[in-house]
N, C-alpha and C positions, 0 to 999 in steps of 0.2 A: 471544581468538579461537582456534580451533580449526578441524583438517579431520577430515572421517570418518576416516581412517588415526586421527588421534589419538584421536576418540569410541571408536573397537574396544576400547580400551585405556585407558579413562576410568571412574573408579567416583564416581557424581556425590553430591555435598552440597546439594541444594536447601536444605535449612533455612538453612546457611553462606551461600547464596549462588551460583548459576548463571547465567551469561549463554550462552542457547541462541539457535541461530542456524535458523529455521526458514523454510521455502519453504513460502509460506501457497497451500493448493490455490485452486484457480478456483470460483469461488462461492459461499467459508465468507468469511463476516466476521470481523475480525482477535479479535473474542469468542472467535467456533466456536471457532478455533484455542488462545485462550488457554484455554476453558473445557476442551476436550480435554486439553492437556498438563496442569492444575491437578487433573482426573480421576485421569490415567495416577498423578500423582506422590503423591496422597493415596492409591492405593493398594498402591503402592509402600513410602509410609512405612509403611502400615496393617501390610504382615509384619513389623516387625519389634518390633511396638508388643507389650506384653503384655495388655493390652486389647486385642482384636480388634473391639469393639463400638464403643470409640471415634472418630469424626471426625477425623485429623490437620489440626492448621491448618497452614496455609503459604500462603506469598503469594506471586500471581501475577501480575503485568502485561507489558505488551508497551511497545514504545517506535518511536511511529509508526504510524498506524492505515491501514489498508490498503481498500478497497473490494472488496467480493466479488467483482468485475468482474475484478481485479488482481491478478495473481501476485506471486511473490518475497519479497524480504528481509522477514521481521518480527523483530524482537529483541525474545527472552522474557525478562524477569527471573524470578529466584527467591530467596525468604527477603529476606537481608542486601543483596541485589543491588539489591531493589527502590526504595530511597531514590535511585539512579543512573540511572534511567529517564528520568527530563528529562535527563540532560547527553547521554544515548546520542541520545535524540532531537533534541536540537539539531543535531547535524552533518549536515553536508550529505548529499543523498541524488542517486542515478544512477537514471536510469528508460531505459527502453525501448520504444518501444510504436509504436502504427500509429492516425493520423486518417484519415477519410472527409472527402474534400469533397463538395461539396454538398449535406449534408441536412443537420438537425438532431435534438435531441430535448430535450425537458423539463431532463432528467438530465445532457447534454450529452457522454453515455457509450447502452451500449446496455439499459439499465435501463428505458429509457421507449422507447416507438414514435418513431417520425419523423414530427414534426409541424410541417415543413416542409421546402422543397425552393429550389436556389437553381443559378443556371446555373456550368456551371466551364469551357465553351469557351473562354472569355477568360485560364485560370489558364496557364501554361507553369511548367518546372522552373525555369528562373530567376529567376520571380516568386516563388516557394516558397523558393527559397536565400536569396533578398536579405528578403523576409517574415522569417524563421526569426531572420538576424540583427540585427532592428530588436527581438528580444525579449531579447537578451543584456544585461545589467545589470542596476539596481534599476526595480521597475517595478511600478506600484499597480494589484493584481487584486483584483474580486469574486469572492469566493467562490461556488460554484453553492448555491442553495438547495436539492438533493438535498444536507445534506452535515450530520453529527455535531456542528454547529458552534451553537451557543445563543442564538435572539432572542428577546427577552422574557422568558427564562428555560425556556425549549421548545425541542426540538430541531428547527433547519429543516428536518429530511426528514419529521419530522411535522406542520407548517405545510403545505408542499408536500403530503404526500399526503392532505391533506384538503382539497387543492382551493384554498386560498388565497395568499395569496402575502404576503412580509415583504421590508424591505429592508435587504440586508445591507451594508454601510460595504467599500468596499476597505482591504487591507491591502497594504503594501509588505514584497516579494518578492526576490531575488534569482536571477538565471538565468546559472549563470557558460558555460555548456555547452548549445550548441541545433542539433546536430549533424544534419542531413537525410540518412541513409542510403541510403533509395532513394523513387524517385516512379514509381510505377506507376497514375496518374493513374485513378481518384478518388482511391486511395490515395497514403497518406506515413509513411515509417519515418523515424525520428528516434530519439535519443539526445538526452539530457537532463540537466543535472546542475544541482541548484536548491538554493535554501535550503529550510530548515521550514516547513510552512506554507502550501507553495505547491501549486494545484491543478492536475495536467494535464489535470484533465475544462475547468477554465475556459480553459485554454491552449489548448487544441483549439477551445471556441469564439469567441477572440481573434485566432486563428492563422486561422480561416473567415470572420472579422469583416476582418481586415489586406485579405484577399485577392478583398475584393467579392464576397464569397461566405458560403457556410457551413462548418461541419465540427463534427463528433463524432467524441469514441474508442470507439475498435474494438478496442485490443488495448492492456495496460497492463505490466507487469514490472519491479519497484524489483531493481537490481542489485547496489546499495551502498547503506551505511549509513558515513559515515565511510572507516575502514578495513576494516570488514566488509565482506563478498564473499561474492554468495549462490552463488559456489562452493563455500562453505564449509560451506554451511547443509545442512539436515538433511529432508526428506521426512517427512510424518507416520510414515509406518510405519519408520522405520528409527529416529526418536525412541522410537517404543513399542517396538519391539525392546532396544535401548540399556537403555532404562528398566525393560523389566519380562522380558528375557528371551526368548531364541527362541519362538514357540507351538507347543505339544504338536500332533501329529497326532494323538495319541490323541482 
């Protein structure tokens, strides 16, 4: 784990091995992200190569997949690092983020329209506090059929966006952390802290489901990885600075 102060002053070994700590922007999929750093860093390798026509191989993955929708923490591997990517990804994860009550959507995030609508005169803050903590424990969710996740051997957000529909088996989840920040009614801030695996787009519409109502996310941001802290993490462009060097004005 590492802060920028210590990145100024880091001369990195991707081939050896890098665990990069990066804050995945709003609307890249957690690819974009990897496919960009895997870029910077083959070109990177590429100066120092005496072949300049050559490809540098190196290996890239991430640990935790993120929704375009979603900001924060993603953890990069690099080279030797990359056999570690399951164990990184197992540990527990911190989120952040803001539901909508009353409506819904396909996607159960703001990827699809709202494609229904549902009363929340009846919902009070109290009914939200006491809701919030009937989800703390182990607890069997469906996963949202927008989601990377494989039926049939097809990925369910390609089932979904052609119109059909698959059924996907709940899995058991852990919620150790379901902290309600603030309620500015439609809206709800919460903190979050879960095991692998677990979806807060389906949480959002469980949490709309608890409350005789509806709800969608609105607003997403992974905080933590374990003991990683996306204080610590890195903005695209101050990894491509890191990596390849201030850019010339020239």
């Amino acid at each position: 784990m590492y802060t920028w102060k210590y990145c100024e002053m880091k001369a990195f070994d991707f081939p050896s091995g890098e665990v990069l700590l990066i804050n995945k922007p709003y609307g890249w999929t957690s690819f974009d992200a990897v496919n960009k750093i895997k870029i910077l860093i083959r070109k990177k390798l590429k100066e120092s190569q005496v072949d300049k026509t050559a490809k540098p191989k190196i290996k890239v993955g991430h640990a935790g997949t993120l929704d375009p929708l979603a900001t924060g923490l993603l953890i990069v591997c690099t080279g030797k690092e990359t056999p570690n990517i399951d164990s990184y990804q197992a540990q527990e994860k911190e989120y952040t983020g803001t539901f909508l009550l009353g409506s819904t959507t396909p996607s159960f995030d703001l990827e699809k329209e709202v494609d229904a609508v549902f009363p929340t005169e009846h919902i009070t803050e109290s009914a939200i506090r006491e809701a919030a903590r009937t989800f703390v424990g182990l607890q069997d969710q469906v996963p949202p059929l927008f989601s990377a996740l494989k039926v049939g051997g097809r990925r369910a957000y390609k089932i979904a966006r052609a119109g059909k529909k698959a059924e996907i088996p709940a899995r058991q989840v852990t919620i150790s952390e379901f902290e309600i920040t603030a309620v500015r009614l439609p809206e709800v801030d919460f903190r979050l802290v879960c095991s692998k695996g677990t979806y807060i787009r389906s949480l959002a519409r469980d949490f709309g489901i608890k409350l005789g109502s509806g709800a969608h996310l609105t607003a997403l941001c992974r905080t933590r990885i374990g003991g990683f802290l996306l204080k610590d993490s890195l903005i695209m462009d101050e990894f491509e600075v890191l990596c390849m060097g201030p850019k010339s004005d020239a």
